[in-house]
N, C-alpha and C positions, 0 to 999 in steps of 0.2 A: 504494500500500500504506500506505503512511506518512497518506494522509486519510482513510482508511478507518478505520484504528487509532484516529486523532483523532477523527471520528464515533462511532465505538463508543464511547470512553470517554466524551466529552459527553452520550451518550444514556445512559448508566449513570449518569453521577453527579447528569442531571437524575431520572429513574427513581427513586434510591434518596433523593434527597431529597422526594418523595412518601411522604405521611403518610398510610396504608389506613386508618386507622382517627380517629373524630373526638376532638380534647380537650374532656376529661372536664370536667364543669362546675364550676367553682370556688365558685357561690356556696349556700350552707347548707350541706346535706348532697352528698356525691356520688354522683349520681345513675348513674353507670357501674358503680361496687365497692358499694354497698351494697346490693345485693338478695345477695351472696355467705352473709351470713349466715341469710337467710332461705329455708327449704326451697323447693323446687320445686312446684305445685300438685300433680302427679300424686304427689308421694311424700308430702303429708299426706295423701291420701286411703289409703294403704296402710298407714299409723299406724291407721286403723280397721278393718282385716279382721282377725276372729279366726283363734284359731291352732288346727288340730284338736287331736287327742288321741293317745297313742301306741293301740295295739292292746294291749285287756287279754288278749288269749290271748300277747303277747310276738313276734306276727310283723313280719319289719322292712317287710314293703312295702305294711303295711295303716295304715288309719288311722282313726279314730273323729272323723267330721263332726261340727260343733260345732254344726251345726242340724237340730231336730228331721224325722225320726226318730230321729236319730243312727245314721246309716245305716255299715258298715265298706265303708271307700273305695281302693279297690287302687291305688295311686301308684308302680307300678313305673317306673322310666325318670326322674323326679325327684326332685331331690336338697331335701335339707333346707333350709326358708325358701323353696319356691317358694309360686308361688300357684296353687291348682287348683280347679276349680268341683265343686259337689255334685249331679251330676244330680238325685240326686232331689226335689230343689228347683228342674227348672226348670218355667217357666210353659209350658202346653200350647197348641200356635198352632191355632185355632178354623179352621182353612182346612183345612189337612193333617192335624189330629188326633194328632201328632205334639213331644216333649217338643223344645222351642227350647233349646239350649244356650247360647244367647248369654243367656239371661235367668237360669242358673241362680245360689246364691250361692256365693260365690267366700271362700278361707278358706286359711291360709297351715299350709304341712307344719311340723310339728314337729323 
């Protein structure tokens, strides 16, 4: 019992002096922490989606598309500051004849 205890502990105390992660580079800048300040790619690209419009009749789960037609866009179910695509801007796939959702533009709730 008693080397068993003494194995355990030796295997913990080699264990926990293993370092998971590597030290951070000391010369110029550091190269670990300094990207903190700089956004992530995917969220400058979401600094460029317009933002729709509210519904000039006053309804709350309608929204006026910021690309032409300026089509009123029924956004029941999400919430303010998502992002939702404008069907009627998508590209029509020449195969199926059918409007491709995945190509429509994309434009952030009010």
């Amino acid at each position: 019992m008693k080397t068993q205890y003494t194995i355990i502990v030796t295997l913990t105390a080699v264990l926990a002096s293993c370092t998971p992660y590597p030290e951070p580079y000391h010369g110029g800048r550091n190269r670990w922490y300094s990207d903190f300040t700089e956004p992530a790619q995917e969220q400058k690209q979401y600094r460029k989606i317009p933002v729709g419009h509210p519904d000039p009749q006053g309804r709350g789960n309608m929204v006026v598309s910021p690309f032409r037609p300026y089509n009123i866009i029924d956004v029941t179910g999400y919430s303010r500051g998502d992002i939702v695509g404008d069907p009627s801007t998508a590209l029509i796939n020449p195969r199926t004849g059918r409007r491709d959702p995945k190509t429509a533009k994309t434009f952030r709730i009010p």
